[in-house]
Structures are given as C-alpha cells and as structure tokens.
C-alpha positions as a printed Julia matrix, in Angstrom:
470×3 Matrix{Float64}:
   0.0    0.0     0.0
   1.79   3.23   -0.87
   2.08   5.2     2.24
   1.72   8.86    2.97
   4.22  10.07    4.45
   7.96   8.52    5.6
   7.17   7.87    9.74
  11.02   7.4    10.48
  13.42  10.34   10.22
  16.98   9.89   10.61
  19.32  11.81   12.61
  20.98  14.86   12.01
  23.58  16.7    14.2
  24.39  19.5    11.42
  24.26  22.86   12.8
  25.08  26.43   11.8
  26.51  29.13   13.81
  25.49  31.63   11.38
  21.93  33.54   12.08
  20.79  34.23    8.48
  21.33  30.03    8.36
  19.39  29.52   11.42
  16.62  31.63   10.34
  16.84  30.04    7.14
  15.93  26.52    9.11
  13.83  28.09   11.43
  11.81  28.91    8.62
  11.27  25.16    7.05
  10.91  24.02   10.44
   8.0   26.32   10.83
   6.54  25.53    7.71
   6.87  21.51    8.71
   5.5   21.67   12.15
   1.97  23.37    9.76
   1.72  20.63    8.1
   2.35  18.63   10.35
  -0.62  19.79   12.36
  -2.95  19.82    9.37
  -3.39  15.99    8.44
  -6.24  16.7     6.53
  -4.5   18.84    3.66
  -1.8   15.46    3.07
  -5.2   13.69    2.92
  -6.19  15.74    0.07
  -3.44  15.44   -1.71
  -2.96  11.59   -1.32
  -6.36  10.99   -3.14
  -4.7   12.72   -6.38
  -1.32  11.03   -5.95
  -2.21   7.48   -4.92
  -2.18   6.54   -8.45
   0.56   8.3    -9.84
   3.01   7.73   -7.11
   2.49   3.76   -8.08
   5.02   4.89  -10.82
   7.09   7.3    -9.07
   9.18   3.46   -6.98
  12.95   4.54   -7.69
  14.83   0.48   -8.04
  18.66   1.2    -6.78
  21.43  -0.33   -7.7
  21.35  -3.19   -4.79
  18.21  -4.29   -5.85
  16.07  -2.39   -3.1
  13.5    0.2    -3.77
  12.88   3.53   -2.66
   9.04   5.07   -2.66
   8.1    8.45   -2.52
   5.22   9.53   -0.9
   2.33  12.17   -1.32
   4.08  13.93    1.96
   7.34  14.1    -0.08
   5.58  15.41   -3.66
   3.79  18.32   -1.47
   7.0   19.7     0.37
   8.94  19.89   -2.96
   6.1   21.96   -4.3
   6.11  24.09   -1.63
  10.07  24.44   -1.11
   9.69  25.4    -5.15
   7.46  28.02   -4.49
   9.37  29.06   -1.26
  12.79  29.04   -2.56
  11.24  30.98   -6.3
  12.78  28.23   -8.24
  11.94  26.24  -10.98
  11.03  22.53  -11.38
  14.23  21.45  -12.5
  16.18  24.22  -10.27
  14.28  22.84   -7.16
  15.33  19.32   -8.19
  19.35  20.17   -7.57
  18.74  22.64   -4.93
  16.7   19.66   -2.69
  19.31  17.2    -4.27
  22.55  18.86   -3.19
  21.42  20.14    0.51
  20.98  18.29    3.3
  18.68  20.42    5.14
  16.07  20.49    2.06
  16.46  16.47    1.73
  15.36  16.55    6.01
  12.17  18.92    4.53
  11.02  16.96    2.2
  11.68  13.86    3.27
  13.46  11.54    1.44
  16.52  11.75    3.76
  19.36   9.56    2.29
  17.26   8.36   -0.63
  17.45   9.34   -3.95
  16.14  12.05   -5.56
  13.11  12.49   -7.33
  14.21  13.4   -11.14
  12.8   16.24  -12.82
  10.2   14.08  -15.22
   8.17  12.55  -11.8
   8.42  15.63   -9.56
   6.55  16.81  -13.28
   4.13  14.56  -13.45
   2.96  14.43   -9.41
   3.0   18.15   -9.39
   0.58  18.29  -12.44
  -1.53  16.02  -10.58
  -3.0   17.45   -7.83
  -6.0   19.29   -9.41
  -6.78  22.63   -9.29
 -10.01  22.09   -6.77
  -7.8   20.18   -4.88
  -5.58  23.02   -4.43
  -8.88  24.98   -3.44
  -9.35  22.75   -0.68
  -6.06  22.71    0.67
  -5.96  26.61    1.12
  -8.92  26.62    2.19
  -8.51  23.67    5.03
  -5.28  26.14    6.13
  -7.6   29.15    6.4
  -9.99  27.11    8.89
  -7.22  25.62   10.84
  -5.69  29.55   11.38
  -8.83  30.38   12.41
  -9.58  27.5    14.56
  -6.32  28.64   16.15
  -7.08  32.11   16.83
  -3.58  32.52   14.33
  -5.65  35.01   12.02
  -8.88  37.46   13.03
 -11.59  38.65   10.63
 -12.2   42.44   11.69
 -10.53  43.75    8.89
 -10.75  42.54    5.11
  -8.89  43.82    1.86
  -9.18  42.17   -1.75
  -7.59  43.42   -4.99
  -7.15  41.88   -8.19
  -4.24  41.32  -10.15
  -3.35  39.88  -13.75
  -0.92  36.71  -13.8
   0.56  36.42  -17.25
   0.85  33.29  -19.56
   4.4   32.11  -20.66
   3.26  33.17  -24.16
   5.91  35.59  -26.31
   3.85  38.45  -27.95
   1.42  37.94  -30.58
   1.56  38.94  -33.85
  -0.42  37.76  -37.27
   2.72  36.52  -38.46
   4.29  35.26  -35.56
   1.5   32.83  -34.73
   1.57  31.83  -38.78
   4.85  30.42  -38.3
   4.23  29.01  -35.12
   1.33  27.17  -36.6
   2.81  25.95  -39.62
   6.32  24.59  -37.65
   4.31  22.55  -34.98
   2.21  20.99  -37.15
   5.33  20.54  -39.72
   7.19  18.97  -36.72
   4.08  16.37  -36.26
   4.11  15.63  -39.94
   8.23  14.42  -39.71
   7.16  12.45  -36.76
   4.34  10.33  -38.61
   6.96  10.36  -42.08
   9.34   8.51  -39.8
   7.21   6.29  -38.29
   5.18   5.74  -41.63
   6.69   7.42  -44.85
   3.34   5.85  -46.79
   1.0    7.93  -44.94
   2.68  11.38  -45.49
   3.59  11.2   -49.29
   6.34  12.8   -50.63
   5.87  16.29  -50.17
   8.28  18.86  -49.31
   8.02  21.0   -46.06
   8.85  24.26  -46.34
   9.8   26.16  -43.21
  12.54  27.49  -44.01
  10.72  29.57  -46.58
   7.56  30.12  -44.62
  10.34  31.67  -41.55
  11.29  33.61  -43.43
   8.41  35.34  -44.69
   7.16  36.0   -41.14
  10.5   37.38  -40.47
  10.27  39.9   -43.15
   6.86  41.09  -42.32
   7.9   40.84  -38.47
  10.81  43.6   -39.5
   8.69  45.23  -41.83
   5.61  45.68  -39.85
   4.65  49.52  -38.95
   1.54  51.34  -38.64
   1.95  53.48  -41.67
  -0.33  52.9   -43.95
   1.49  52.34  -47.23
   4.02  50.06  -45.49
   0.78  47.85  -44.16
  -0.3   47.49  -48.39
   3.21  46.39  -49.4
   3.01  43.78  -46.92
  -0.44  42.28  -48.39
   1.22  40.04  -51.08
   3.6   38.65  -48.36
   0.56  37.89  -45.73
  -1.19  36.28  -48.67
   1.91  34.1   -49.8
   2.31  33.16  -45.82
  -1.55  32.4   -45.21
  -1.49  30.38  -48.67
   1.33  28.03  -47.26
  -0.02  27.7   -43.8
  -3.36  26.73  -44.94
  -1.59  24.04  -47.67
   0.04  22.81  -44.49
  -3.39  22.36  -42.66
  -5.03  20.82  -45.57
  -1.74  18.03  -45.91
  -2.33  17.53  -41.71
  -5.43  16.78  -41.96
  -4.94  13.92  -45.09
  -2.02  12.5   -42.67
  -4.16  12.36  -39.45
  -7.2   10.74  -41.95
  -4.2    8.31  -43.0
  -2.83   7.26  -39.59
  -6.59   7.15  -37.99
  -7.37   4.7   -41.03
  -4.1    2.37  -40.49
  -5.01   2.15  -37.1
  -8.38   0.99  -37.45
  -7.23  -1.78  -39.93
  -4.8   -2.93  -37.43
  -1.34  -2.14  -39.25
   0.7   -0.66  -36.42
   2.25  -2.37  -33.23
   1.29  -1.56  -30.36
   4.15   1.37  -30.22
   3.48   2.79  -33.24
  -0.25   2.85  -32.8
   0.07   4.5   -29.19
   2.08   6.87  -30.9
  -0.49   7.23  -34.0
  -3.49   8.23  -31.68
  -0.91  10.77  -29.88
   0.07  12.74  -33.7
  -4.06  12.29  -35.17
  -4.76  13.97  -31.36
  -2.15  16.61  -31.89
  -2.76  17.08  -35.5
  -6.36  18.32  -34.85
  -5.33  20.01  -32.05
  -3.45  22.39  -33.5
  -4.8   22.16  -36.94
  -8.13  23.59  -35.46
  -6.38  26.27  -33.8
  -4.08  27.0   -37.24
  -7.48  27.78  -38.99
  -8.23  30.18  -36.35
  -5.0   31.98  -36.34
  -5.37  32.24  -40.58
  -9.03  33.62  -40.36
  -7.89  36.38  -37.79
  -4.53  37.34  -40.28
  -6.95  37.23  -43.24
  -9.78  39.58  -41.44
  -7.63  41.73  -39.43
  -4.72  42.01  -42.65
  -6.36  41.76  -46.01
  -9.89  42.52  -44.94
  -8.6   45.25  -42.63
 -11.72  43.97  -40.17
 -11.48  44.99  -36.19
 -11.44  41.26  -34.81
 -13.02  41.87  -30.96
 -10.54  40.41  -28.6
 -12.79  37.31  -27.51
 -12.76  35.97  -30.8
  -8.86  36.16  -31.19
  -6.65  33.51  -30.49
  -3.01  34.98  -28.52
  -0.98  31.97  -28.83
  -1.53  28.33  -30.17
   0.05  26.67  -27.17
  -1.75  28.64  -24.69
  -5.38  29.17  -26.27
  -7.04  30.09  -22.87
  -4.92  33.75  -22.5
  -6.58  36.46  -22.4
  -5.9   40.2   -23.82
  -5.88  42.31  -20.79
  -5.97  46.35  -20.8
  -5.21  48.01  -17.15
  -4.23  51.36  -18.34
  -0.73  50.03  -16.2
   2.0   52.44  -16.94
   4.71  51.21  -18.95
   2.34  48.03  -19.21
  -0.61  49.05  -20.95
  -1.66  45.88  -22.23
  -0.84  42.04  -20.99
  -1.4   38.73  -21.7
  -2.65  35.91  -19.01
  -5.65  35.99  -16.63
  -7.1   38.6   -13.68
  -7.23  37.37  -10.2
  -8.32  38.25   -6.98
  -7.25  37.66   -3.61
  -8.4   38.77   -0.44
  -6.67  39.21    2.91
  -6.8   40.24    6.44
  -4.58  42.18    8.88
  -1.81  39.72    9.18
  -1.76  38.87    5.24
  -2.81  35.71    5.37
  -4.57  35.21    1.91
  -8.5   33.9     3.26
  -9.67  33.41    0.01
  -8.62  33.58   -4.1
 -10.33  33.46   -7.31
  -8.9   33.0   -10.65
 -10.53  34.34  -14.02
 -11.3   33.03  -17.06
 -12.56  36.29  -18.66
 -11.7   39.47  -16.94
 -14.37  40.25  -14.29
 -16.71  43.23  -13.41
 -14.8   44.16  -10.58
 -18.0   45.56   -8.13
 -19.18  42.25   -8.4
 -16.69  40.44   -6.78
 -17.43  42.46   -3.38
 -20.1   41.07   -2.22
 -19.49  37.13   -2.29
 -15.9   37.77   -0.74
 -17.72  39.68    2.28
 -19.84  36.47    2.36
 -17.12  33.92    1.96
 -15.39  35.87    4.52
 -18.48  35.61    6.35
 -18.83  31.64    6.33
 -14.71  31.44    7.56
 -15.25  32.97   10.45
 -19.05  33.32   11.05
 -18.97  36.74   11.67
 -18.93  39.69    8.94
 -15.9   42.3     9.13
 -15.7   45.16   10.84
 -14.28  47.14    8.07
 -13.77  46.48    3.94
 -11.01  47.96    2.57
 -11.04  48.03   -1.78
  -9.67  50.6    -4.44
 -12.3   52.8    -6.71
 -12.46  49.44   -8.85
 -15.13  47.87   -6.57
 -17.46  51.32   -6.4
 -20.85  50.35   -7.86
 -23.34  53.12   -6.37
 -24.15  54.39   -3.53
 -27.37  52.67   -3.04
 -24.9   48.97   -3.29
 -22.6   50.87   -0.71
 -25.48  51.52    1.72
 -26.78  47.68    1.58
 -23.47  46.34    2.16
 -23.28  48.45    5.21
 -26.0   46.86    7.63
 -23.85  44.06    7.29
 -20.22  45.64    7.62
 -19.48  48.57    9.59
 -17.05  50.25    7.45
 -16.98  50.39    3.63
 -13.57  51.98    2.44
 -14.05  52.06   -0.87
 -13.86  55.3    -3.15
 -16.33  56.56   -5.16
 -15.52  57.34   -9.3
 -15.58  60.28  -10.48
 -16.95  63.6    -9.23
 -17.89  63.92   -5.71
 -20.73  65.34   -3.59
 -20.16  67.25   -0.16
 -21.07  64.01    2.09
 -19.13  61.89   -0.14
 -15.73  64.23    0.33
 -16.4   64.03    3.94
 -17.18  60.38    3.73
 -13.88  59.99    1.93
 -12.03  62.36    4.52
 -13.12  60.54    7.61
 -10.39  59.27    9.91
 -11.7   55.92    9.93
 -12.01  55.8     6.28
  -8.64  57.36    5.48
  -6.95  54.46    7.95
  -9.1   51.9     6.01
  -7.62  53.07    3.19
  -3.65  52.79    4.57
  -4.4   49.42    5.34
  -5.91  48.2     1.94
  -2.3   49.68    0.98
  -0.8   46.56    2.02
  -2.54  43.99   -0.01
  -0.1   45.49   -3.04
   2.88  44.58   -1.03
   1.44  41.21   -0.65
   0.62  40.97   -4.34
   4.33  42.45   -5.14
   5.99  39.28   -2.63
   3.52  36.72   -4.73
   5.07  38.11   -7.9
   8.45  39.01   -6.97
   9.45  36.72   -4.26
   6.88  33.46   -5.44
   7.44  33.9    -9.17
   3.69  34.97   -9.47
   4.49  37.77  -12.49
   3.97  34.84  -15.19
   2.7   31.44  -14.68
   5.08  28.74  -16.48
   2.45  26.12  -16.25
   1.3   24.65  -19.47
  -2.81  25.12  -19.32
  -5.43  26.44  -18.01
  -6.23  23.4   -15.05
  -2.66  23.77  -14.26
  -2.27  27.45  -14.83
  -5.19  27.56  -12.01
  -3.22  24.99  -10.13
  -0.05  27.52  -10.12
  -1.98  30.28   -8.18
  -3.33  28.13   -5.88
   0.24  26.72   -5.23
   1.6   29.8    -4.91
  -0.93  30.85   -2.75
  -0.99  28.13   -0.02
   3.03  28.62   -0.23
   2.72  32.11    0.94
   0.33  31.34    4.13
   2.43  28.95    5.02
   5.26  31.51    5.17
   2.98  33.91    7.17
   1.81  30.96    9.76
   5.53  30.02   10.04
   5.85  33.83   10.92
   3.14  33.94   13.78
C-alpha cells in the first residue's frame, strides 16, 4: 500500500553558527510543524497522488526500492514556491542540501528526477488546491492565528508564458508545430505522409520579413499584403496536408497495421494534428480579417498563442504596461496577510461584483462579517450597493468614481475611512511578494487546469510563510 508520508526520520547533528542560516531553518521548520498539524490537507493530496506515485518506486542499484510519498511530492512543491525556483532548479537545490532532503523527506534516498516531480505536481488538481488553502484558512482560524475584523481584496493579472502575438508570428508558429508532427508520422510511416516537401525554411522567413517590416503606416501595411497572402497560402496548404495525414494514420489504425508502439504513438500525432490544426485555422481567419480585410477582430474571438489558447488580452491602463497577456485574479486578505480566500478568471471580471461574495465567503470562515472592507475605486458600484453592504459591515472603504458630492468628500475624509484606506495599501505589497518573491508575475504552467493549479500553489506557499511567521 503506498504510504503517505515517511514515519522514520533519521538523525541529524548538522548545525550552523550563522543567524541568516538559522533563520533560514527556522523557517522550514515552521513551515513543517503546519503541516504537520494539518493531516487533513496530506489527505487531500494523497487521493490525487495514490495513483501516480504507483510509478514514481525509484529500483537502486542493490536491488532495493525507494518510494516516494504524497508527503514528499507536497513539500517539494512548496520548497519550489518558497525558494522561487523552478522545477528542474528545485530538483538540484533539494538534491545537493541536506537540510532540504530533512524537509522533504526523502533523507538519504534518492532524488526524485525532474520528469516525476513533473508529473505528481501536475496532478493534484486545481479544486484540490482549493481545498487545501482553504482547510489552512480554517485551521488559522480554529487557532485564533488570524482574526476577521478587517478585510482587503484586490485583483491582479498573472501572465501566460506566451511571447507576444503577432499575425505573423502565430503563422509560423502554426505551420512549424504541425510541420514537426508531420516528420514524426513520415518517420514512423513514410506511406501515410507522401512525398511532399516542407517548407519552413521559406515560410520563416516570410514571417521574419513582415515581423521587421511591420509599422503602422499605412502604405508600409499594403506592401506587406502580397507577403501575408503568400504566408496564409502556405499555412493553410500545411493544414489541408495535416489533416490527409491524421485521416491516414486514424485509417491504419483501425485496420490494425501498427504495433502496439506505433499505434500509441499514432493516436498521440491524429490527437495533436487536430489540435493544433483547429487552432491553425483560427489563427489564418484572424490574419486574413484583421490584414487583407482590414476587419477589427473583438478580442474574444482572437486567439493569442496556439500553445496557450485560454490567454486572455488584458488592458489596465498600467504604466509602462498598458496591455498584458494571461488571466485577472483576486485575492483577499486580512490584517496579518494571510490570503482567506482567491479566485482565478477566465474572462476578466466586473470588478464591483466580486465584493459582495468575498464579504460572504469571509463571512462563512469565520461566522462573523468584518468590521471594516477595505477596496480601491475598482469595486465602487453606487451608492445605493454601498449603503446595503453596510447593515452588514461597519465600514466600507471604498472610493467613489468620479466627481464627488459634499457628504461623499467628507465620507472619503473621515479618519476611519482614510486608515481603512492605509491598510488596503498593504494587499499590493502582498501581491508584489507573490510576484516578486513566489514567481507569481507569469505562470510557467502549461494550461489552463494547471495554470489555475499555479496560483493556488503559490498561494498556499505564501500562508504557510505567514503561519511560520506567527
């Protein structure tokens, strides 16, 4: 039965006479007794890693095995989060430091590689993640760790690993993916891709000349017409030849002409091939509206990137940022930062309407409503909103848009108000440390499920860090 956690740790009499190393421990230590007191959160995890962890058994070279455990797979996460590393950066880090193998818990055993630390992280779901943060929340609560008088909530955007988007740019990425799918199937079955030639080293270089070419003048725009069209025409020849080669392979599969290899590889290309073949035929009926029909394409219909269809065109009217590419979220917080509650969005949200259900979910955490709600001029609806809200919370410090009445300047000047207002301040420190510290600024998850995953992640990292604080 593949267990949990490892329930024997070994000894170790390495210590430090340095403080910033001691602190450095204390920290982990912290961060290990939490978990340690929250059995239910390695409960939730163990339900999505039971079955991958079957594959994770590491055979040494004696002949004996070594199993990881769902205790193990959740500290690396974390200590990736904590130390702002990546997966494969984490791997050597843990790998080469004693301390971090004592964390984590594999001791003297061997090191998870990259490929499984991979696979286990990408399997703990994103409502599992949800669960986890949220089981921390009620045990700070249940510990009197965290109080509920005061509540702040911003929202933030969290890009996509995505490089920026151009007509021609996501052409060429179009027509090398599914050129690179087509020289798998030719060298696992010549027959069903013919003899035709690929091209990319043509097709590159016609997106490179309109990528260098490409201004805003009009005139410039119109010489560059003949060069979209001869770049469109060649991406959608590659499309059509895709689609013959996935009809090919589907049909040698169903007659039984592979091994079972090749036809596990088969299904893997025909699932690819139509894949990205559907989202190819996108990105040419955007270039051919937007460049030779010189039609406004609304952003919801537009695709930003083939291998991350879900992002999302955002414009904040951010200086020196004015427009970005990922998703908007939203976390909430009390007065000693810990993050109560987070929402991730799939389409950029009306921000006045998130008020109200974080007051309630705050509500249901610790069965009592806040004393005061702290929230920039984004979550202003109307004063009539402002006044319900208010038989339920004592203090609404949110300003209004726009021109101002007499009572609402002295609303806005109030004491009360003003301090309400230094201490939603502080949620864009906390939103800077997710970013800067946690790697938050761009998510390098492939995905949306896993993109979601990422902030949740990142999230229960960084209330671990505050409990280990308390």
């Amino acid at each position: 039965m593949r267990p949990k956690h490892n329930v024997q740790p070994e000894f170790d009499f390495q210590s430090s006479n340095l403080k910033l190393t001691r602190q450095y421990y204390r920290k982990y230590e912290e961060i290990s007794r939490v978990l340690d007191d929250n059995p239910k959160i390695l409960d939730l995890v163990h339900l999505d890693l039971k079955e991958p962890l079957e594959y994770a058994t590491v055979k040494n070279r004696d002949g004996s095995t070594f199993r990881y455990t769902s205790d193990t797979a959740l500290r690396i996460v974390v200590c990736q989060v904590v130390e702002g590393a990546s997966l494969r950066e984490i791997v050597i880090r843990i790998d080469d430091s004693n301390f971090l193998r004592h964390f984590v818990r594999i001791y003297s055993g061997p090191m998870m590689d990259f490929t499984t630390l991979d696979k286990l992280k990408n399997s703990i779901r994103r409502q599992t993640w949800k669960r986890i943060n949220q089981a921390l929340a009620r045990y700070a609560v249940d510990g009197m760790l965290i109080s509920g008088e005061k509540l702040r909530l911003d929202t933030t955007a969290v890009e996509t690993n995505i490089h920026w988007p151009t007509d021609s740019s996501l052409l060429w990425d179009s027509y090398r993916v599914l050129a690179r799918l087509i020289e798998q199937a030719r060298e696992m079955d010549p027959r069903a891709v013919g003899e035709r030639r690929l091209l990319k080293k043509k097709v590159k270089k016609l997106a490179v000349k309109i990528g260098r070419k490409a201004t805003k003048n009009p005139a410039t725009a119109a010489k560059l017409k003949p060069v979209y069209e001869q770049l469109i025409g060649l991406v959608e020849g590659i499309c059509e030849w895709s689609d013959a080669v996935a009809q090919a392979l589907t049909t040698n599969l169903q007659k039984g002409r592979y091994g079972a290899l090749n036809s596990a590889l088969a299904d893997v290309i025909v699932e690819d091939i139509s894949h990205y073949r559907h989202l190819g035929q996108g990105v040419i009926e955007q270039a051919r509206r937007r460049v030779l029909q010189d039609e406004q394409v609304p952003n919801d219909e537009k695709i930003f990137s083939i291998f991350e269809p879900h992002t999302e065109l955002l414009k904040r009217g951010k200086a020196g940022k004015a427009i970005e590419f990922g998703h908007m979220i939203q976390i909430q917080q009390v007065e000693e930062k810990f993050i109560t509650g987070y929402e991730v969005f799939e389409n950029k949200p009306i921000e006045h309407q998130l008020l109200a259900p974080a007051i309630e979910q705050h509500q249901k955490l610790f069965r009592e409503y806040p004393h005061s709600v702290a929230a920039d001029k984004g979550y202003w609806e109307n004063k009539e909103r402002t006044d319900q809200l208010a038989r339920k919370v004592h203090l609404i410090s949110i300003a209004k848009k726009g021109k101002r009445t007499v009572q609402e300047t002295e609303r806005e000047t109030d004491p009360a108000f003003r301090h309400a207002q230094r201490f939603r301040a502080g949620v864009e420190g906390s939103i800077s440390f997710l970013k800067r510290v946690l790697r938050l600024f761009r998510c390098y998850s492939k995905g949306w499920e896993h993109y979601v995953s990422t902030v949740g992640a990142t999230v229960f990292a960084h209330n671990l860090l505050i409990l280990a604080r308390c």
